[in-house]
C-alpha positions in Angstrom: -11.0 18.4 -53.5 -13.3 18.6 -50.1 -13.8 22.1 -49.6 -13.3 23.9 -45.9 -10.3 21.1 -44.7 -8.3 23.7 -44.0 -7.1 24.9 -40.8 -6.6 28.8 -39.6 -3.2 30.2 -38.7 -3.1 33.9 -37.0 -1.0 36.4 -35.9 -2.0 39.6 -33.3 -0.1 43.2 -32.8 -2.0 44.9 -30.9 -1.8 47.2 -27.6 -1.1 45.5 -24.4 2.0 43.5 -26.1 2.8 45.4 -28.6 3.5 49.3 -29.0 2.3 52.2 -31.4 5.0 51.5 -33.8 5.0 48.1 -33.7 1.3 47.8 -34.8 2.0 50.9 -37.4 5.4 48.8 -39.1 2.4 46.1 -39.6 0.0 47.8 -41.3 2.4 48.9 -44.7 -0.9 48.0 -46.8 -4.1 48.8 -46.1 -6.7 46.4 -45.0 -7.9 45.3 -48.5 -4.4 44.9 -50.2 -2.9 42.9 -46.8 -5.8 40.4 -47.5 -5.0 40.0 -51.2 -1.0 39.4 -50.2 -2.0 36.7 -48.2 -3.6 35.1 -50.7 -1.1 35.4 -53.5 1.0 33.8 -50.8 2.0 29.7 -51.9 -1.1 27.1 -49.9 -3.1 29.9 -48.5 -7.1 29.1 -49.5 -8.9 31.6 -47.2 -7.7 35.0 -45.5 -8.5 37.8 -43.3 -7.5 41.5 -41.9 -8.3 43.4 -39.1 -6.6 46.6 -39.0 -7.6 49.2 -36.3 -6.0 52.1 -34.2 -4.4 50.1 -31.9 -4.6 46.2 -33.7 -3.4 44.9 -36.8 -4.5 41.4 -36.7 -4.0 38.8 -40.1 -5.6 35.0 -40.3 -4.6 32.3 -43.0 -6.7 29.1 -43.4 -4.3 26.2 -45.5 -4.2 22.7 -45.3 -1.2 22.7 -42.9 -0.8 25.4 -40.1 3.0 25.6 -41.1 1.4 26.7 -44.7 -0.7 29.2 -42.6 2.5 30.4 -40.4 4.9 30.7 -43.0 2.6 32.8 -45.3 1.7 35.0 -42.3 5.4 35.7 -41.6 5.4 38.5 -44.6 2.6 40.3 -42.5 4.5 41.0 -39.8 8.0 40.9 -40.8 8.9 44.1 -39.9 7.4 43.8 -36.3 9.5 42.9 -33.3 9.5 39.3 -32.8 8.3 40.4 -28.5 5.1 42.3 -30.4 3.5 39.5 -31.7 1.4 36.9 -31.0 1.1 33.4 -33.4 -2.2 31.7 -32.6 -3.4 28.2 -33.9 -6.7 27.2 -35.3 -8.6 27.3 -31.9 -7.0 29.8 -30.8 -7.9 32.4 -33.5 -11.0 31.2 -33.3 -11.6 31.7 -29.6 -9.6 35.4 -30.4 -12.1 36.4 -32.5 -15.0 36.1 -30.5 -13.3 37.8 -27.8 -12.2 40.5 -29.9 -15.6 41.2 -31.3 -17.3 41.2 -28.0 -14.9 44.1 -27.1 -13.4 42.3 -24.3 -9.9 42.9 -25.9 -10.4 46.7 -26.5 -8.6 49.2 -24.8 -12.2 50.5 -23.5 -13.6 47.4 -22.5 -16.9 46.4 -24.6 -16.4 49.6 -26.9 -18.7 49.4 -29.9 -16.5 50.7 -32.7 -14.4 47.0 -33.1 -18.0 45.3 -33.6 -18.1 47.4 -37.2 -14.6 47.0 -38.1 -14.6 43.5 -37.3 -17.8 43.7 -40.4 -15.8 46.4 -42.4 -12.6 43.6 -42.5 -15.0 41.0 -43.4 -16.7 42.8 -46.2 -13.1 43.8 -47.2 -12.6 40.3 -47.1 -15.3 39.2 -48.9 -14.7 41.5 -51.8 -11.5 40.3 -53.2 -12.7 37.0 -53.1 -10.9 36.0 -49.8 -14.0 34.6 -47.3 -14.2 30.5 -47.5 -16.1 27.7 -45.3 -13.8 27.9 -42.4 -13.0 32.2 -41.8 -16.8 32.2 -43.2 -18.2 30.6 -40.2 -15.4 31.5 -37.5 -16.1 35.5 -38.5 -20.1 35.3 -38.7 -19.8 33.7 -35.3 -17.6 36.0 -33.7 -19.9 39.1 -35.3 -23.0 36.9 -33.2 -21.2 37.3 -30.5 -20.3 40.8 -30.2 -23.9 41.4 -31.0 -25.5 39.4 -28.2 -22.6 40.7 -25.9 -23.4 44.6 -26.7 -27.6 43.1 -26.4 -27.6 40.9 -23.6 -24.7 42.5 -20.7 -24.4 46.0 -19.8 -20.2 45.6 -20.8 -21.1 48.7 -23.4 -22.6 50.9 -20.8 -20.3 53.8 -20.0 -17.2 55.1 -21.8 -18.0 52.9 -24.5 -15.4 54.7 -27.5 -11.3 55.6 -27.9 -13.1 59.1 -28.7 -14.9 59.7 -25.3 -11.3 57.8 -23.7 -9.5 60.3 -25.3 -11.9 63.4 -24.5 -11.2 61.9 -20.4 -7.4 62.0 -21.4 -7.7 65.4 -22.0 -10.0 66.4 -19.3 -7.3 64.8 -16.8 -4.0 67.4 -18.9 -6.6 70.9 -19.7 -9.5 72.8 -18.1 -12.0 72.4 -21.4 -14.8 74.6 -20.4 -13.7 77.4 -22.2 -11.5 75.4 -24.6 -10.9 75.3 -28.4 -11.3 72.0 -29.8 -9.9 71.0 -33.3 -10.7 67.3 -34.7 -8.9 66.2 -37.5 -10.8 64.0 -39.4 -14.6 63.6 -39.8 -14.9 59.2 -40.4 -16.4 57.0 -37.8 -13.3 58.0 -35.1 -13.3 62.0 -35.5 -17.4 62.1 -35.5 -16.9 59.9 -32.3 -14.6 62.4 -30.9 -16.7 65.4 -31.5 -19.5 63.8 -30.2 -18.1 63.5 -26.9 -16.2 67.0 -27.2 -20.0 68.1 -27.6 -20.9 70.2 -24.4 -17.3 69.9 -22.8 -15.5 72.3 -24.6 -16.6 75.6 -26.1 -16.0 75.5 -29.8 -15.3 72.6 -31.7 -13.2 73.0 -35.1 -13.8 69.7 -37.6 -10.7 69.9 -40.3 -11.5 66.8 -43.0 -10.1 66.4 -46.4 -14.2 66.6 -47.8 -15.1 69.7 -46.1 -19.0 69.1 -46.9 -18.3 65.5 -44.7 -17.3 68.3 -41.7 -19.7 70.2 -42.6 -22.2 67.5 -41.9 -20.8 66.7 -38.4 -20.5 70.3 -37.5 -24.2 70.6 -37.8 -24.7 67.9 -35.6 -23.4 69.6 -32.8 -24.5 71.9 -30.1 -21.7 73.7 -29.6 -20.5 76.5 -31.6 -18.1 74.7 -34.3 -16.8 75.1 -37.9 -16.0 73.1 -40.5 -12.3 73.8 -42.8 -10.4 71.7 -45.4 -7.0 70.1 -44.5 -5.1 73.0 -45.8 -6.7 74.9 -42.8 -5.2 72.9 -40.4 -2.1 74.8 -39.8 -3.9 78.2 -39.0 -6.7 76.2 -37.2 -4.1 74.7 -35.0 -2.7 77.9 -33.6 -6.3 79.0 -32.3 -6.6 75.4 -30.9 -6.0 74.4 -27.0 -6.5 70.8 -27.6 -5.8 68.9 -30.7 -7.3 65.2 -31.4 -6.6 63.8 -34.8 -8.3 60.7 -36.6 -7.6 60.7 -40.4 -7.0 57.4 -42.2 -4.1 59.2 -43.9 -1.3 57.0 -44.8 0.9 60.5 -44.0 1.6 62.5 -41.4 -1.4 65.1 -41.5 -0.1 67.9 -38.9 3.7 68.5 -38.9 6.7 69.4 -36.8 6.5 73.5 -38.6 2.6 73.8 -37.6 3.3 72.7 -34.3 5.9 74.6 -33.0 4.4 77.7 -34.3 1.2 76.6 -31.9 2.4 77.5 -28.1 0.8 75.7 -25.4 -1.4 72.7 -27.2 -2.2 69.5 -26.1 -2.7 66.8 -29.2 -4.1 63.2 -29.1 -3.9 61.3 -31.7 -5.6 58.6 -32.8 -5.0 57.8 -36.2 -2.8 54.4 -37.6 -0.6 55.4 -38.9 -0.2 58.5 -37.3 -0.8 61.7 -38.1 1.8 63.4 -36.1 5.1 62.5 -37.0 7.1 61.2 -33.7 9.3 63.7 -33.5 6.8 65.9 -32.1 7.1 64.7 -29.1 10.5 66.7 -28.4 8.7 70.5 -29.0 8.8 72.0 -25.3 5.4 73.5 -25.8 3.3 70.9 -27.1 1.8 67.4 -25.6 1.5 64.6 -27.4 -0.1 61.6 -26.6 -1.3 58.8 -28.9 -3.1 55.2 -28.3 -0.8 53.8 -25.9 -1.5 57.0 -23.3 -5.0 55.9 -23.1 -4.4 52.6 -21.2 -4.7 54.6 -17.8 -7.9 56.4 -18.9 -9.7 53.4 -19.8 -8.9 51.2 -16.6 -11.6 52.8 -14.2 -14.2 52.1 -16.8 -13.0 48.7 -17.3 -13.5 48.0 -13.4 -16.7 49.6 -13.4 -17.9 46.8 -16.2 -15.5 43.6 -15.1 -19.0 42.0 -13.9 -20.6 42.4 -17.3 -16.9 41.2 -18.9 -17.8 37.8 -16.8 -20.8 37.4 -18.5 -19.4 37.9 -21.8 -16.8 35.6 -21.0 -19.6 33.0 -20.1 -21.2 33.7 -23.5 -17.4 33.4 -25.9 -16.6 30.0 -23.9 -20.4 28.7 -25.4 -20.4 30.3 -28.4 -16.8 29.0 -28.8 -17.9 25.6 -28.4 -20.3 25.3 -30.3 -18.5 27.0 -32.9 -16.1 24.0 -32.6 -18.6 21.6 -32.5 -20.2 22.5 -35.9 -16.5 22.7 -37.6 -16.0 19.0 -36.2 -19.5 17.8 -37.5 -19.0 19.9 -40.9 -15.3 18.4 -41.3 -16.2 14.6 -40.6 -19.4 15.0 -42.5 -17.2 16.2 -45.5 -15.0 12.9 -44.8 -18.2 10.6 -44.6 -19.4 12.1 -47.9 -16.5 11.7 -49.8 -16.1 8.3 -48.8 -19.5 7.7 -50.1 -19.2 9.4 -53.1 -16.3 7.0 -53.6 -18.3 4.1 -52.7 -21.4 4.9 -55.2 -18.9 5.3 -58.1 -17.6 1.9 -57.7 -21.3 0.7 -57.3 -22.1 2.4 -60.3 -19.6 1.1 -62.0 -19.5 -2.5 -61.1 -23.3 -2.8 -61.1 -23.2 -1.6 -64.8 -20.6 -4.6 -65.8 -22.4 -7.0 -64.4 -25.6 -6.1 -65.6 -24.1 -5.9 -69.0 -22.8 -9.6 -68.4 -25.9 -10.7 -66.6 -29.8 -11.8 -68.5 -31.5 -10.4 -65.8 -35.1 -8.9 -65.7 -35.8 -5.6 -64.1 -37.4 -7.3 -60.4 -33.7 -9.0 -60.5 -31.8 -6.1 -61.3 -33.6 -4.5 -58.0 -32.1 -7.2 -55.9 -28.9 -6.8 -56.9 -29.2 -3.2 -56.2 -30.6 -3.7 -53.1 -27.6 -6.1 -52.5 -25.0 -3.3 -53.6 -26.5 -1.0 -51.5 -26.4 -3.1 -48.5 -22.8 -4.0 -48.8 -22.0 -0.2 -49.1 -23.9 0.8 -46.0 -22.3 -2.5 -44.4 -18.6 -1.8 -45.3 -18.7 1.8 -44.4 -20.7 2.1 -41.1 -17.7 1.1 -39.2 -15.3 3.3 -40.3 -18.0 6.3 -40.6 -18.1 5.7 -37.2 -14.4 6.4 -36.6 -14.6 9.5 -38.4 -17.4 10.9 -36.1 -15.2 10.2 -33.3 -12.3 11.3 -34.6 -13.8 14.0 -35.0 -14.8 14.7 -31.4 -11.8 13.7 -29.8 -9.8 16.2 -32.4 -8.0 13.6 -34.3 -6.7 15.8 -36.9 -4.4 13.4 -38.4 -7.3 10.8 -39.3 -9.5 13.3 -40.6 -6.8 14.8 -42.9 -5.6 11.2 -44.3 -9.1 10.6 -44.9 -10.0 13.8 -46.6 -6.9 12.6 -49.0 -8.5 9.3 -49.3 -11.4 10.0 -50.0 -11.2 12.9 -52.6 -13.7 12.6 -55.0 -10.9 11.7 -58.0 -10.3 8.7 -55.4 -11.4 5.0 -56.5 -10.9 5.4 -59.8 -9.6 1.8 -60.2 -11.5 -1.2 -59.3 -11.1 -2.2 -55.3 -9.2 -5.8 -54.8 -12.2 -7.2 -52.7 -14.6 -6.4 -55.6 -12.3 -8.5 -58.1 -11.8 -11.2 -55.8 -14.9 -11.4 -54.0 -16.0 -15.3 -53.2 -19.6 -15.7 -53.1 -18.5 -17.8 -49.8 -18.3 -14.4 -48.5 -21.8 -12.9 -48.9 -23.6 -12.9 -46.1 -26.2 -15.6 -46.1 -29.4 -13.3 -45.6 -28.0 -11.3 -48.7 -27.2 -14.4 -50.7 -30.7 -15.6 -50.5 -32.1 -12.6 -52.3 -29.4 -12.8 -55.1 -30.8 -14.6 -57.9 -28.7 -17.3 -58.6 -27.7 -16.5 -62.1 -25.4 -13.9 -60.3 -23.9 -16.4 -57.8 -23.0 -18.6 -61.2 -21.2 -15.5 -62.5 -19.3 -15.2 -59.1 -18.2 -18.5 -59.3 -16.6 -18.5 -63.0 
């Protein structure tokens, strides 16, 4: 078969339409596994995962979008039907450009989604999942959040959830003379300490690999120290504010550690959470998670709506000319196949008649030249259809094509071949055809 026919099918749970939970109930396997799934899934050719804080995001490619939408329906089965999004081929495409240019972040033009959105495609890549079609439409949308971070200021600023969530504290506790403790020292909780660094006073870094908080710790200025996970409890009760980021599938702080902690504010991050929900009814303690930071981030987001234009500017060109070469690349495919078709026919018809045929080599040439001729003759019209079915996004042709045109395709011998009249032949080809191959038309 033609490789890179298919088209992409996506789904989208993430913050703004959908909640906390609702993006959590989505992400039951972690990012690796949810690609596998949804390829062991009946059509699916191509697939990929993006699963973040506040986004769990899944694309299909298949040779039908229904293929693509039913397989995606296991991804989010257990999300409310008001939480998610279903996107068509353009549309995921156009989605993730935006989303890698960080203009649909919670912090506008935030950096961290630009090295998920490579994490999820190496992820990808690794179990065998990246073809033709996600190849292209990812690699695009990574340019793009490159030259977007390069070329606009829409990164300047509060550019992280862990300096957004640092500014939701600021807003609840005075930190000056505060206790900090992060949970979690990956990419989130090193971003969080980094912009607890000079606000607070000490800074506690709890991590299941103490040597990996050990590491952070020393990067800071501030007075800090580094504990296991089973120091967390005791760490919590000497902590005013509490901002967790583990990539634990389970709860990492619970309900018995909390309510023995008085007066502590805690932010978390993590997906899933690490604070199991029904901390939220303890009197003395504050929790907020991804959803709270919504309000924090919308005075930055003013602040960079001018650089979000440009970016804007730079998606809807990128986008099109991402568009543009899957057009070209898909009629190209079409055009090949047909001529692949063509040539076997050739092949084969030009070795019968030779076989039938006393010609000498400079005659052999002619007729050659001849079958090469009536190829290129019979299939410039309707390459010429393709192209432009192509452009104006005739689907329908293009896929019938692809079918007739597979490379198993003229396999038996064409009716005009067997019943060409030598009538027919053009009269400037007929004059080169010696005529011992005109007397074999004729029997």
């Amino acid at each position: 078969m033609i490789n890179g026919a298919g088209v992409i099918a996506g789904v989208s749970i993430a913050h703004g339409q959908a909640s906390v939970d609702d993006i959590e109930a989505a992400c039951t396997e972690d990012q690796r596994r949810a690609v596998e799934s949804l390829l062991d899934q009946p059509g699916v050719e191509e697939a990929y995962v993006l699963q973040t804080c506040n986004r769990a995001e899944a694309y299909a490619v298949a040779p039908e979008a229904s293929v693509g939408r039913a397989a995606l329906e296991n991804y989010h089965a257990t999300v409310s039907d008001d939480a998610v999004v279903e996107m068509g081929h353009e549309q995921s495409l156009r989605h993730l450009l935006r989303v890698a240019a960080g203009l649909e972040s919670i912090v506008l033009g935030e950096d961290q989604i630009l090295g998920q959105v490579r994490d999820a495609y190496e992820d990808a890549r690794g179990v065998g999942a990246m073809g033709p079609v996600l190849e292209n439409g990812v690699t695009k949308a990574i340019h793009v959040g490159e030259r977007a971070r390069t070329e606009t200021a829409i990164n300047e600023g509060t550019v992280s959830l862990g300096s957004a969530a640092v500014n939701l504290a600021e807003r609840k506790r005075d930190l000056e003379t505060a206790t900090a403790l992060v949970v979690g020292a990956g990419e989130m909780g090193s971003l969080v300490a980094k912009a607890l660094d000079g606000t607070v006073e000490r800074v506690l870094v709890a991590n299941r690999t103490v040597p990996h908080a050990e590491h952070l710790v020393g990067r800071l200025d501030v007075d800090g120290s580094a504990l296991g996970l089973n120091g967390v409890s005791t760490a919590i009760e000497r902590a005013d504010l509490v901002i967790t980021a583990t990539g634990s599938p389970d709860h990492v702080v619970g309900v018995d550690t909390l309510e023995r902690a008085g007066d502590t504010l805690v932010i978390d991050l993590a997906q899933p959470r690490d604070v199991p929900p029904a901390a939220d009814d303890l009197d003395a303690v504050t929790v907020r998670d991804m959803d709270a930071l919504e309000s924090v981030t919308a005075a930055s987001r003013q602040q960079r709506e001018s650089a979000a234009e440009a970016v804007e500017q730079l998606v809807d060109e990128e986008f099109e000319h991402l568009l543009t070469q899957y057009k070209r690349k898909r009629a190209d495919q079409v055009i090949a196949g047909m001529y692949e078709s063509a040539e076997r026919t050739k092949a084969r018809e030009l070795s019968t008649a030779f076989e039938k045929l006393d010609l000498d080599d400079e005659e052999k040439e002619v007729v050659e030249s001849m079958a090469d001729a009536l190829v290129g003759q019979l299939l410039a019209p309707p390459t010429q259809s393709l192209r432009d079915a192509a452009e104006e996004d005739d689907w329908t042709t293009i896929n019938t094509a692809l079918q007739l045109f597979d490379p198993e395709f003229g396999s038996d011998v064409p009716e005009f071949v067997s019943s060409m009249d030598p009538e027919e032949i053009p009269e400037d080809m007929k004059a080169e055809m010696p005529q011992a191959v005109l007397n074999q038309l004729d029997d």
